[in-house]
VMD Tcl script that builds the backbone (N, CA, C; Angstrom):
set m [mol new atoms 201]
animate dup $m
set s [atomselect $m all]
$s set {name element resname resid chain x y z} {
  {N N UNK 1 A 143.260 32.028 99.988}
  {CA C UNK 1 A 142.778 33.258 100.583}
  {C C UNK 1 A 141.374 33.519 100.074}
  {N N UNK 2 A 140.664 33.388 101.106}
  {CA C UNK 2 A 138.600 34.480 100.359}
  {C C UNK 2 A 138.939 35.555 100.735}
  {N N UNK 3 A 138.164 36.154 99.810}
  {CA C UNK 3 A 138.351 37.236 99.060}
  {C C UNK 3 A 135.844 37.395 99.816}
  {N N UNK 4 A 135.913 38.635 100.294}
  {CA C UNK 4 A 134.909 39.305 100.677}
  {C C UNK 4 A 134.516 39.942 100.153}
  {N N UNK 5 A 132.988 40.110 99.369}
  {CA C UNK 5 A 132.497 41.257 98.529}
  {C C UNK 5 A 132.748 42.475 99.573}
  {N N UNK 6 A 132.502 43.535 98.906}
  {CA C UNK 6 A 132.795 44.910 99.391}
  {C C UNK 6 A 131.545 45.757 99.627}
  {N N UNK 7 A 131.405 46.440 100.594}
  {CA C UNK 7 A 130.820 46.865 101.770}
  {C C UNK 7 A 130.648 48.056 100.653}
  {N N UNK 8 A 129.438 48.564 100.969}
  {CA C UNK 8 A 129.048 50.073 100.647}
  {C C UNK 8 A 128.453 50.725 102.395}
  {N N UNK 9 A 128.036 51.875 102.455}
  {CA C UNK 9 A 127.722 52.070 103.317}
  {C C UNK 9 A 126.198 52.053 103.248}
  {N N UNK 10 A 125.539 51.212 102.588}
  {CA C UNK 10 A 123.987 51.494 102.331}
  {C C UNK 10 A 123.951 49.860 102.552}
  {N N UNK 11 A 125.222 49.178 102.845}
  {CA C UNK 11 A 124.867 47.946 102.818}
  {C C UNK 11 A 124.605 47.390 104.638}
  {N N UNK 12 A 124.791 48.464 105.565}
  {CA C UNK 12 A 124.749 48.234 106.856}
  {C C UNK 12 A 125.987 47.503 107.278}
  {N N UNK 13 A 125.802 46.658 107.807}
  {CA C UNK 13 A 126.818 46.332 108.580}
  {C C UNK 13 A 127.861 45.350 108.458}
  {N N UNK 14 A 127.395 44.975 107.219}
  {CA C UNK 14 A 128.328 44.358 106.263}
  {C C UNK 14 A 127.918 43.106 105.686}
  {N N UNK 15 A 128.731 41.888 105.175}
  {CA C UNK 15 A 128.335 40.910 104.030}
  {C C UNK 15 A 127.509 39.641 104.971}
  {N N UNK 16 A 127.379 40.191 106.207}
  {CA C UNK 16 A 127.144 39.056 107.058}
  {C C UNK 16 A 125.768 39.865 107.563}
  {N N UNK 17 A 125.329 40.537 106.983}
  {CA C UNK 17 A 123.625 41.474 107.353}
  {C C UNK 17 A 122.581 40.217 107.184}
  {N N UNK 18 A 122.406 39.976 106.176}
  {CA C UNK 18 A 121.439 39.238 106.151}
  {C C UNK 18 A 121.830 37.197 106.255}
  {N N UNK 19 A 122.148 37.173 106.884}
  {CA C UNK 19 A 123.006 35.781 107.120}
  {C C UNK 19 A 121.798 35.118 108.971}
  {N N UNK 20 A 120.865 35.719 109.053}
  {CA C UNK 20 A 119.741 35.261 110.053}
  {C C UNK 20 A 119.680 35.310 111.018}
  {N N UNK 21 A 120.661 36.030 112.051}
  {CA C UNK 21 A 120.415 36.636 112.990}
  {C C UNK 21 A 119.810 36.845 114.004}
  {N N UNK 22 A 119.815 36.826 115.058}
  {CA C UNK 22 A 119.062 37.203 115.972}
  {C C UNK 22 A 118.449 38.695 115.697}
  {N N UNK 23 A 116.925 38.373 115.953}
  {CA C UNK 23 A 116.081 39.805 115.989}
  {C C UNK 23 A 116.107 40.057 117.560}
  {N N UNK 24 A 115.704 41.479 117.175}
  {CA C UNK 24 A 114.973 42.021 118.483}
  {C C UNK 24 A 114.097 41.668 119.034}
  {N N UNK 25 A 113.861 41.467 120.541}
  {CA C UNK 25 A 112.355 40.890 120.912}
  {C C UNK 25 A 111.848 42.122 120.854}
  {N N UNK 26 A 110.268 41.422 120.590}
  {CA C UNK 26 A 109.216 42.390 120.916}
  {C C UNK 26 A 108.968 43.233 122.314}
  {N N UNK 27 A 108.921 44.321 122.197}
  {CA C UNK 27 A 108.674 44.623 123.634}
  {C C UNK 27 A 107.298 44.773 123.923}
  {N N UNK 28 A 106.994 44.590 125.211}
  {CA C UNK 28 A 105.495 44.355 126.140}
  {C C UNK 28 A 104.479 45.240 125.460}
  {N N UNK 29 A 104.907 46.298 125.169}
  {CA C UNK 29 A 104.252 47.439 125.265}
  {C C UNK 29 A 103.654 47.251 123.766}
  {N N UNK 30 A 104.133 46.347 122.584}
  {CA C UNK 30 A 103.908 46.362 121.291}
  {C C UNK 30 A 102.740 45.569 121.524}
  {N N UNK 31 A 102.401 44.639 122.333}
  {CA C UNK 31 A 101.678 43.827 122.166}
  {C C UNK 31 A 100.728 43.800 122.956}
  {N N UNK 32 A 99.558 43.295 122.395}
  {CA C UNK 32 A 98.090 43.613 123.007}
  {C C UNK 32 A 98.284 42.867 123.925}
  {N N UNK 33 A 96.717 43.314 125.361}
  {CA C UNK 33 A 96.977 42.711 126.447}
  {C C UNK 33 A 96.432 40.891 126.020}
  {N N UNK 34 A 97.020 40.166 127.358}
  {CA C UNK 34 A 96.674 38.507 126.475}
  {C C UNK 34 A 97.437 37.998 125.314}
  {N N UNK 35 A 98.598 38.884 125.216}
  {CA C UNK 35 A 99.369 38.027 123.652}
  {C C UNK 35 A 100.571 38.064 124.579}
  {N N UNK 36 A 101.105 37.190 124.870}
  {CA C UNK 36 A 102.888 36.846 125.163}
  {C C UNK 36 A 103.817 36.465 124.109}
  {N N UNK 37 A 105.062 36.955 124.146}
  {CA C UNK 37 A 106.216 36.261 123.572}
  {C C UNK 37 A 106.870 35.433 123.941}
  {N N UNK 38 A 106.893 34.535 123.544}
  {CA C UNK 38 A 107.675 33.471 124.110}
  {C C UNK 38 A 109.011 32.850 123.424}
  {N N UNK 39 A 110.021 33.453 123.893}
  {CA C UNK 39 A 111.309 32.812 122.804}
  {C C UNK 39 A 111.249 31.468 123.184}
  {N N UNK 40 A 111.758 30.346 121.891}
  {CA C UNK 40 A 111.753 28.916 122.198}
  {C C UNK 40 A 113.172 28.754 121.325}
  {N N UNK 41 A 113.801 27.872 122.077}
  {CA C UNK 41 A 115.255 27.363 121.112}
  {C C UNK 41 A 114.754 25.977 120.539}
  {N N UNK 42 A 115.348 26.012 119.433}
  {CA C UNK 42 A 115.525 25.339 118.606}
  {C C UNK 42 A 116.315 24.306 118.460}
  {N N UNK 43 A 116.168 22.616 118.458}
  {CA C UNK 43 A 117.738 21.749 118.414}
  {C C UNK 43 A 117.354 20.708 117.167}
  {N N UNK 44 A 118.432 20.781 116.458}
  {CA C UNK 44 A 118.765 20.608 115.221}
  {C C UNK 44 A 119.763 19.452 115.870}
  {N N UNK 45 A 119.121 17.814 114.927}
  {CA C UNK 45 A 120.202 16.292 115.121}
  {C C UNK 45 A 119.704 15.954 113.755}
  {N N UNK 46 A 120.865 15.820 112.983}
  {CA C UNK 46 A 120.336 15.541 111.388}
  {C C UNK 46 A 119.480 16.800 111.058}
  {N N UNK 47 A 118.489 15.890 110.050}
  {CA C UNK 47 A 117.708 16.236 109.503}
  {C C UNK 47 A 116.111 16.727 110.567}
  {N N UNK 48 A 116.410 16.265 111.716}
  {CA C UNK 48 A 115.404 16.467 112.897}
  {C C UNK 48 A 115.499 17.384 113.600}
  {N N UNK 49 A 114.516 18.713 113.685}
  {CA C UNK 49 A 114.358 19.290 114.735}
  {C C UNK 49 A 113.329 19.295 115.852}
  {N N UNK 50 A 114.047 19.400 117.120}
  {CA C UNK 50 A 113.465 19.904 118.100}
  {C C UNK 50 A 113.218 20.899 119.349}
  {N N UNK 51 A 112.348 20.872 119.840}
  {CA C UNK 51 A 112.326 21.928 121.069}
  {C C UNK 51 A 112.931 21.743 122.376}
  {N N UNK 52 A 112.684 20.349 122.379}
  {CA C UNK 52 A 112.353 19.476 123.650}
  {C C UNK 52 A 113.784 19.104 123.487}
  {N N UNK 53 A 114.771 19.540 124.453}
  {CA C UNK 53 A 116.203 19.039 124.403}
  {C C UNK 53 A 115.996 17.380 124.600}
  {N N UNK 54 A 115.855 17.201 125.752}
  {CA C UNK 54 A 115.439 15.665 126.326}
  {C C UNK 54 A 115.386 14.548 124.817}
  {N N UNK 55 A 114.282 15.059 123.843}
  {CA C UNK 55 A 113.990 13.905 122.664}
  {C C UNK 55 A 115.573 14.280 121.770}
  {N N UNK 56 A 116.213 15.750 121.388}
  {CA C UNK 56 A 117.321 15.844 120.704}
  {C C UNK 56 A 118.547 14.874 121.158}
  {N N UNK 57 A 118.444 14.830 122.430}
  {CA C UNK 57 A 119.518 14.211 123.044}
  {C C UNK 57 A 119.292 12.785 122.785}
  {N N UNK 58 A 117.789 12.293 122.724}
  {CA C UNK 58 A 117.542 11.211 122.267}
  {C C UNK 58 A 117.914 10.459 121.184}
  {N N UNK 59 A 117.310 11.268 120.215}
  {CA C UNK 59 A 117.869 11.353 118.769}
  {C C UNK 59 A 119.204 11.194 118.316}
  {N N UNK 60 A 119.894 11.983 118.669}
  {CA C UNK 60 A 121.549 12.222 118.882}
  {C C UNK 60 A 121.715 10.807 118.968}
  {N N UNK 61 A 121.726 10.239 120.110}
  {CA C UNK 61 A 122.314 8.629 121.096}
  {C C UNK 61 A 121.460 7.679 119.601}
  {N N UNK 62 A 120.217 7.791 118.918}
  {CA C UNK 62 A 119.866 6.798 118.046}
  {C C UNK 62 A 121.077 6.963 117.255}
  {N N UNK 63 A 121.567 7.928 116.693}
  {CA C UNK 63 A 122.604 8.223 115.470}
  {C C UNK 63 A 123.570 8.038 115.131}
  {N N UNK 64 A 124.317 7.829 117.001}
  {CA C UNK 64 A 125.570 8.027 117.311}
  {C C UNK 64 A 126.057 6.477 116.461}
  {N N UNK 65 A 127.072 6.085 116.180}
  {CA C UNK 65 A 127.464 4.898 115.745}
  {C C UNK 65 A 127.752 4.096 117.226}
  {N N UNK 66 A 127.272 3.159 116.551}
  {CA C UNK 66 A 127.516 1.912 117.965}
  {C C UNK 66 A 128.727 1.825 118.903}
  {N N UNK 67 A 128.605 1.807 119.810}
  {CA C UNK 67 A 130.611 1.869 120.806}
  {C C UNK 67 A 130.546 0.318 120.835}
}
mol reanalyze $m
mol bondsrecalc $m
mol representation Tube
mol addrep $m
Protein backbone atom coordinates (compact mmCIF):
# COMPACT_ATOMS: atom_id res chain seq x y z
CA UNK A 1 0.00 0.00 0.00
CA UNK A 2 1.56 4.00 -0.76
CA UNK A 3 0.92 5.87 1.57
CA UNK A 4 0.43 9.91 0.12
CA UNK A 5 1.90 12.91 1.87
CA UNK A 6 -0.91 15.02 3.22
CA UNK A 7 -2.56 17.89 1.67
CA UNK A 8 -2.80 21.24 3.53
CA UNK A 9 -4.99 23.65 2.02
CA UNK A 10 -2.13 26.13 1.08
CA UNK A 11 -0.84 23.24 -0.81
CA UNK A 12 -3.52 23.70 -3.81
CA UNK A 13 -4.57 20.98 -5.34
CA UNK A 14 -2.72 18.46 -4.02
CA UNK A 15 0.70 16.18 -4.09
CA UNK A 16 0.44 16.08 -7.83
CA UNK A 17 0.64 20.34 -8.12
CA UNK A 18 3.81 20.58 -9.18
CA UNK A 19 4.40 17.23 -11.13
CA UNK A 20 4.48 19.57 -14.88
CA UNK A 21 1.47 20.05 -16.16
CA UNK A 22 -0.08 21.59 -18.67
CA UNK A 23 -0.08 25.55 -18.45
CA UNK A 24 -2.40 27.92 -19.63
CA UNK A 25 -1.97 29.35 -23.06
CA UNK A 26 -1.24 32.73 -23.47
CA UNK A 27 -4.00 34.68 -24.60
CA UNK A 28 -3.83 37.09 -27.85
CA UNK A 29 -4.42 39.96 -26.05
CA UNK A 30 -1.09 39.36 -23.68
CA UNK A 31 0.95 39.54 -26.51
CA UNK A 32 2.36 42.22 -28.61
CA UNK A 33 1.25 42.68 -32.14
CA UNK A 34 3.81 40.27 -34.46
CA UNK A 35 4.53 37.75 -31.53
CA UNK A 36 2.46 34.34 -31.98
CA UNK A 37 2.13 31.32 -29.81
CA UNK A 38 2.66 28.46 -31.13
CA UNK A 39 2.03 25.16 -29.10
CA UNK A 40 4.44 22.34 -30.49
CA UNK A 41 4.26 18.59 -29.15
CA UNK A 42 6.89 17.00 -28.18
CA UNK A 43 7.97 13.01 -29.06
CA UNK A 44 10.15 11.35 -26.82
CA UNK A 45 11.98 7.51 -28.44
CA UNK A 46 14.73 6.76 -25.91
CA UNK A 47 16.87 9.15 -25.09
CA UNK A 48 15.73 11.24 -28.44
CA UNK A 49 13.46 13.92 -28.78
CA UNK A 50 11.41 15.15 -31.38
CA UNK A 51 8.92 17.45 -33.04
CA UNK A 52 8.67 16.00 -36.28
CA UNK A 53 6.49 12.77 -35.64
CA UNK A 54 7.60 11.33 -39.16
CA UNK A 55 11.69 11.18 -37.80
CA UNK A 56 10.13 9.72 -34.04
CA UNK A 57 8.47 7.10 -35.86
CA UNK A 58 11.70 6.71 -37.56
CA UNK A 59 13.69 6.38 -34.68
CA UNK A 60 11.25 4.08 -32.94
CA UNK A 61 11.52 1.33 -36.21
CA UNK A 62 15.77 1.93 -35.74
CA UNK A 63 15.21 0.59 -32.00
CA UNK A 64 12.64 -1.75 -32.40
CA UNK A 65 14.49 -5.26 -32.11
CA UNK A 66 14.77 -7.08 -35.35
CA UNK A 67 11.41 -9.38 -36.39
Amino acid sequence: MSTLPETTSTTGKGPWENEGGALAPHSSSELPDGITAIPVTHYRVGNYTYTNLRDAMAEYQRQAPGD
